[in-house]
N, C-alpha and C positions, 0 to 999 in steps of 0.2 A: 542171737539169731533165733528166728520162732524155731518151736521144736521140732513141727512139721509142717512141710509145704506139699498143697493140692496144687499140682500140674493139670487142668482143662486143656485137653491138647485137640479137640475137637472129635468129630470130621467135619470139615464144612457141610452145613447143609443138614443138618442132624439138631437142629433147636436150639444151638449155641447163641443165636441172639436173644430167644424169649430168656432162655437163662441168665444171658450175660448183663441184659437190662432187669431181670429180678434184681440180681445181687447186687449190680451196681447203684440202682436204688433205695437199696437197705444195706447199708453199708456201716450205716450206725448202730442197727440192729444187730449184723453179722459180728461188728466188735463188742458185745454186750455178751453174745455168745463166744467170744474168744477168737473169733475167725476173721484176720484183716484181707480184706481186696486190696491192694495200696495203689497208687494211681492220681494224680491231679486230673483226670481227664479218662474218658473208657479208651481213647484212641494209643494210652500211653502202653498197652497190654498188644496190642499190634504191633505200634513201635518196637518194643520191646525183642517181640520177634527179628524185626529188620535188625537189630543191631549186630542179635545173635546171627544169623545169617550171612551179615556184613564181614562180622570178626571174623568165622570161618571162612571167608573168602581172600580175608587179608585187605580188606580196605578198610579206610581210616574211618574212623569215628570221631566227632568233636561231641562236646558237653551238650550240644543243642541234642544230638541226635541217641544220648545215653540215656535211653530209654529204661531201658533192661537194669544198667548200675542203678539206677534211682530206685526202680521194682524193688532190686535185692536189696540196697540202702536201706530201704523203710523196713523192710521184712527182716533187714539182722538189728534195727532195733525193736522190735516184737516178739516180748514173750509168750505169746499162745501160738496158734495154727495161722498161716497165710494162701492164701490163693492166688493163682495167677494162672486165667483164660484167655486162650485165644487161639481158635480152628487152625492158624496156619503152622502151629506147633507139629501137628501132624506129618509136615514135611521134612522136621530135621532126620538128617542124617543121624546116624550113630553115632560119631564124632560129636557133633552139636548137639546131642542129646546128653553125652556124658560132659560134657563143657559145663551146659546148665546146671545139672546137676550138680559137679563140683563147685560151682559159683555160688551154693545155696547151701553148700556145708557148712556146721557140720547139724545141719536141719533133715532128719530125712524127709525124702522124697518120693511122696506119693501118685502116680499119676490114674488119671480118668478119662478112658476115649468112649467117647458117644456113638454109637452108630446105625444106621439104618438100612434098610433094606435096595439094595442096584437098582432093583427096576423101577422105584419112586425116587430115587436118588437123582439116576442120571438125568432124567428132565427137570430135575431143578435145578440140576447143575448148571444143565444147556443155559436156562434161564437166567443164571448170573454172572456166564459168562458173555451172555449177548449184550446184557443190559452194559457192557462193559468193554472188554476189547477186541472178543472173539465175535465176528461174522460171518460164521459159515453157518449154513442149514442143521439141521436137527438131525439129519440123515448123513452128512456127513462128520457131526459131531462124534456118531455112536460109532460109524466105521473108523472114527481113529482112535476113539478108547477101544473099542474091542481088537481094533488090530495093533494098538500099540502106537500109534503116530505120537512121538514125542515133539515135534518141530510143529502142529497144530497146539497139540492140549498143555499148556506150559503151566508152569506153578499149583494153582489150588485150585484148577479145574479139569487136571488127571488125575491117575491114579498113584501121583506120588503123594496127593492128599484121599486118599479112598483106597487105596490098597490097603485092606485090614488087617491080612496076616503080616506084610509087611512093615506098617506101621506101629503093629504090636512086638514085634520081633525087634526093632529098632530101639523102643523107650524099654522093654523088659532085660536089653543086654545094660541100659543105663542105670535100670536100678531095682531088676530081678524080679521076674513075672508076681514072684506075690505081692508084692508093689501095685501090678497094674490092675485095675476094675476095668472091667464092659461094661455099659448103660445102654440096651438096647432103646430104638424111638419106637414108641406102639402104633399100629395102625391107626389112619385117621379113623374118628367115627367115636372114640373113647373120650373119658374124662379127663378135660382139656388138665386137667396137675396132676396126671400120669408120669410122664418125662421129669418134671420136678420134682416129683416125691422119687422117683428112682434117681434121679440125679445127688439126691439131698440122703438118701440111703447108702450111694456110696464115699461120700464125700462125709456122712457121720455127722451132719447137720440135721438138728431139727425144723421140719421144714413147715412148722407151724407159725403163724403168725408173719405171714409173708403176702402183701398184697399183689397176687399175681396179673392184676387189670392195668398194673403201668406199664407192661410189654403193649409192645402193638403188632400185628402180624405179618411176619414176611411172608405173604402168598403169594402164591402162584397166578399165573397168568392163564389164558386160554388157550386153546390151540390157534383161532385165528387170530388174538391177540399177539402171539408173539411172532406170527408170520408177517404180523404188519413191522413191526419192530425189525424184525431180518429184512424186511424192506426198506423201510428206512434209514438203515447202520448206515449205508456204503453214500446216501446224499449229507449227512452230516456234514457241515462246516465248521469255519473259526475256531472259536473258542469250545463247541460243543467236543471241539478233537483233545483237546487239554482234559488229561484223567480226572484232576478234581472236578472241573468243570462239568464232564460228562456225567460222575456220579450221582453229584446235585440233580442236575436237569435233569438226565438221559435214565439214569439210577432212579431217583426216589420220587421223581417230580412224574416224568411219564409213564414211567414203567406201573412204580406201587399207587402214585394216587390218581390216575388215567385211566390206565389201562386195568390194571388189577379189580377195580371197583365193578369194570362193565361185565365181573362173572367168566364165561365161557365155556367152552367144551375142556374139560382135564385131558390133558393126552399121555400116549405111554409109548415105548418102543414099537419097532416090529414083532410082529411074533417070533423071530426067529433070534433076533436082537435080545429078547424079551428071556430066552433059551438061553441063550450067552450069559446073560449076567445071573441066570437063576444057579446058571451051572460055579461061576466064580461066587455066587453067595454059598453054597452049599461048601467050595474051597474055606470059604471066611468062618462059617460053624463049624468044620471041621479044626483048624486052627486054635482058634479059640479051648476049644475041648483039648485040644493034645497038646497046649500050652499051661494048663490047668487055671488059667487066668479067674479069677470070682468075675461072676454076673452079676448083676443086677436087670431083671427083667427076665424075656425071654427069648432066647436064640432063635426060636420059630421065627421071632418078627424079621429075620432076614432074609427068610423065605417069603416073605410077602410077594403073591405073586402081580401086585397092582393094578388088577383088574378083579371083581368077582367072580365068580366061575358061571361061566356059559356066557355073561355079556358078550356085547356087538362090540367090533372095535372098534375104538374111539376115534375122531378125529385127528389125521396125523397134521403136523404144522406144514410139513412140503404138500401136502393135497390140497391146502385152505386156497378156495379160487379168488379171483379180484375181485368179486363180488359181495364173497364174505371180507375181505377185506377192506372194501370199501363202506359195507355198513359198519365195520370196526371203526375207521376212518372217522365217519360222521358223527359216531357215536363223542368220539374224542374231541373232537372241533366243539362238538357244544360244550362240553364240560372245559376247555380250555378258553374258550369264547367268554363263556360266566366266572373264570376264577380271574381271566384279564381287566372285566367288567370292573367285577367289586374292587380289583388291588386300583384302578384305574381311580374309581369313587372313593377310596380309601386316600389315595394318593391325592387327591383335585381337594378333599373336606381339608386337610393337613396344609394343604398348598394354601390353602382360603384362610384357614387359622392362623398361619404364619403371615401373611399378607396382612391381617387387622390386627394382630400385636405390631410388626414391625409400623404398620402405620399409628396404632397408637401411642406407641414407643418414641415415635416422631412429634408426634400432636402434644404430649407430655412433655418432650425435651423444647420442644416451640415454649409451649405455654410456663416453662420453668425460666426458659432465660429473660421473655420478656415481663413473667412477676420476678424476678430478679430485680430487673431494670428499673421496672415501676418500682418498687421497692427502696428500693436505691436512689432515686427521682423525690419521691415521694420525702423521705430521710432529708432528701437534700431543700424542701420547702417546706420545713416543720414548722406549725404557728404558732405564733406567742405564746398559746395555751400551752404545747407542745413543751416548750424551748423553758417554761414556768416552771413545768412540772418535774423537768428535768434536771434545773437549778440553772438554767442559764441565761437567764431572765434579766 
């Protein structure tokens, strides 16, 4: 078994993908330096999660869906350091936290929660839960994290994945706080391999020699951008209602390459909204501290109050009128109008290609059988000369 395993247990939403596609990309690099990712695939590090989740629940598991066995498989034959990322880890229970744990003996076990500041938090969250299965408003998204509505906010876009004292409190009873690092996420505005050099600081990598331009960027959307999007959830049809389906499409097709591109207004809570989660971050620095957990970074960034001081405030997504909606709208139609076009022109060149080899393919098979025949013809009225040369004269 490696000697030690880094547990990435997220929070969502705190730079876990630009991370997870670093590493996953240098992967060969990472083992040069001692450090295996293991995995056929990034999706198997999710998986992995479901299984653990599945097992605590008591339901069955087949070989297909042994995600997690396979993870530890490669990792107890690995004698250096292993890794194993993925934001929804966040959510284990205590139970399932010391599960894992035992499953990875007798390697100990280090973990790493990433985290960032409530009031830029929660509208990304909003944003990845709309792109998704959640269609409520943005106004009632934050009245049910702030009040607690469990029967709205379910899985990894409550606070059973973003409750920080709780989520530290949970992996420090599995393998005792000095175990566990914070990775604060810095304000936007800084050098874009902030987050990775502190990610790569607690984690005891050197984080040189890493090409960070094969991430691409989960951003955010706009405020009327996503007010078009809550408008749109509830007309979806067919197949757009199937989750893989919707992610494709509804996920990464409209959302990150439509929508995201056309810019917009950034938005942020109410102000009073805004109150709320400044007062629960101030909870999460306090935790932290009285848990004596190591940093990396700095605990101010959870006071980020996600606005500048004295700005106007921004555009909320319930304010955005049909108007701004509808220039959203427009906007989206050309750029979907042009990606139709070219896959169209792509599709009709390929169709035309295929059509002149299959017809040549035909013209060749024609013109084989009949010098065949000729041939064979020909063979059968060979002259004197012929029939001489061949000794049959």
């Amino acid at each position: 078994m490696a000697e030690e395993v880094v547990l990435h247990v997220g929070l969502p939403k705190t730079g876990t993908t630009f991370l997870q596609t670093i590493l996953w990309e240098h992967r060969e690099l990472l083992e040069r330096r001692g450090l295996r990712y293991p995995g056929r695939r990034r999706l198997d590090h999710y998986n992995a999660f479901q299984q653990v989740r599945r097992r605590s629940r008591g339901k069955p598991v087949d070989r297909a869906d042994a995600a997690w066995d396979r993870l530890v498989g490669e990792l107890a034959g690995w004698s250096g350091r292993g890794l194993v990322s993925h934001e929804f880890f966040s959510m284990c229970t205590e139970e399932e936290a010391r599960a894992v744990v035992a499953d990875l003996a007798p390697a100990r076990v280090r973990v790493v929660v990433t985290v960032r500041g409530y009031v830029r938090q929660f509208p990304a969250m909003w944003q990845e839960a709309l792109k998704m299965h959640y269609d409520a408003s943005f106004e009632q998204f934050m009245t049910d994290a702030l009040t607690g509505d469990g029967r709205r906010l379910k899985g990894a876009w409550g606070w059973a994945s973003q409750d920080v004292p709780a989520v530290l409190a949970r992996w420090s009873a599995a393998v005792g706080p000095e175990q566990v690092r914070v990775v604060t996420v810095p304000p936007p505005g800084g050098p874009r391999d902030t987050l990775w050099r502190r990610w790569c600081e607690a984690v005891d990598l050197d984080p040189t020699g890493f090409d960070l331009d094969v991430t691409y960027p989960n951003e955010s959307m706009g405020a009327a951008q996503c007010a078009l999007l809550h408008e749109l959830k509830p007309a979806l049809t067919g197949p757009l209602l199937d989750g893989p389906t919707r992610h494709r499409w509804v996920r990464r097709y409209f959302g990150h390459e439509v929508l995201v591109p056309q810019g917009g207004t950034r938005f942020a809570p109410r102000p009073a909204q805004r109150e709320a989660l400044l007062a629960r971050a101030r909870e999460a620095v306090a935790a932290v501290e009285a848990g004596g957990y190591p940093v990396v970074g700095d605990l101010a960034d959870l006071l980020d109050p996600g606005l500048p001081a004295g700005a106007a405030e921004p555009l909320h997504p319930d304010d955005v009128t049909a108007e701004q909606q509808l220039a959203v709208a427009v906007t989206a139609l050309d750029r979907m109008i042009r990606d139709v076009a070219a896959l169209t022109e792509e599709r009709d060149h390929w169709r035309s290609v295929a059509r002149r080899r299959t017809a040549s393919g035909v013209a060749d098979g024609v013109r084989g059988r009949l010098g065949g025949r000729a041939g064979r013809g020909r063979r059968g009225r060979r002259s004197d000369h012929e029939r001489e040369q061949e000794g049959e004269a």
